[in-house]
Residue, then its C-alpha position, 0 to 999 in steps of 0.5 A: x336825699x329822701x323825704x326827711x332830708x328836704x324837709x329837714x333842709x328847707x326848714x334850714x333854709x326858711x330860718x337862714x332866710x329870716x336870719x339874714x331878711x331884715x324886713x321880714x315884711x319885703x320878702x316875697x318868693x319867685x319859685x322857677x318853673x318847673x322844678x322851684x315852683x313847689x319847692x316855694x310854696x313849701x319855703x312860703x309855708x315854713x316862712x310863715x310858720x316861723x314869721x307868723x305872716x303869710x309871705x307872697x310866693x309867686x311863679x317864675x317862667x324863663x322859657x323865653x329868656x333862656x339863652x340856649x332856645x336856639x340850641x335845642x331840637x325841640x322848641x320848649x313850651x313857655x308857661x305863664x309867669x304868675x306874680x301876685x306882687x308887685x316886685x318894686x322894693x321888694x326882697x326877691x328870693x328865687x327859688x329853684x331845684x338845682x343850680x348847676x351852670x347858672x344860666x336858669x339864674x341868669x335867665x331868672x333875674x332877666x325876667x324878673x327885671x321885666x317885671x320892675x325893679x326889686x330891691x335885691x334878689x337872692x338865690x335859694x336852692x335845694x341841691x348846688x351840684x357845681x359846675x358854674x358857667x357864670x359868676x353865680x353863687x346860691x344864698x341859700x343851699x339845701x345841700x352841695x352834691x358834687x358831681x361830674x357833668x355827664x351825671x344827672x340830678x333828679x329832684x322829685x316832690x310829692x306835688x308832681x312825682x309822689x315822692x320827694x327825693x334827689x337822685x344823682x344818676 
């Protein structure tokens, strides 16, 4: 995917949010740390350009609920969650770059409840590349890639890398 293709799929995916949101007023966004945080902040944006009201959009960190700490050789850096919301009752949408086992989802909505109770939580991604290790299915894809498990999927933004692109190496 390059430039054109992300823009083209995140504003897909901002109306498809509004189509299906009901109280466009309850939304609020949780983009994953690292690769869903710009990725919201963009969807923020788009939302509030078709709504006409700004939509919260806070940072989700998952380090310390991931479930595979123990499996690596180094010990990853755990970042701060920043909710600028309270979550209860709200319509919580995750956003992320990539879903591939499930297990960043899993860890994602682990750290979400201890933060109280949201009404619902919905899954956005930019890239669905399959392989699911846990009953887990995005609301809202940018774009199904499949790929075979040895392959990698790079999601670069012009926030961090100078480029939006998806790369599948």
């Amino acid at each position: 995917m390059d430039e054109v293709a992300i823009e083209r799929a995140l504003t897909r995916m901002a109306h498809e949010i509004v189509e299906r949101a009901g109280d466009t007023k309850a939304v609020a966004l949780l983009g994953v740390q690292t690769g869903g945080v710009e990725l919201g902040q963009r969807l923020a944006e788009k939302l509030k350009a078709i709504l006409g009201h700004p939509v919260p959009c806070g940072v989700l960190d998952i380090t310390m609920h991931r479930d595979d700490i123990a499996l690596r050789k180094k010990l990853p850096v755990a970042h701060k969650s920043h909710l600028p919301f309270d979550i209860k009752g709200r319509h919580i949408i995750l956003v992320d770059d990539v879903l591939f086992s499930g297990r960043s989802t899993r860890a994602a909505m682990d750290e979400i409840t201890d933060f109280g109770r949201p009404a619902r939580i919905q899954l956005a991604v930019l890239v669905d590349r399959g392989h699911r290790e846990l009953p887990i299915k995005a609301d809202y894809v940018g774009k199904n890639i499949p790929t075979s498990k040895e392959q990698k999927v790079r999601v670069r933004v012009k926030e961090v890398d100078g480029v939006d692109e998806v790369v599948v190496e």
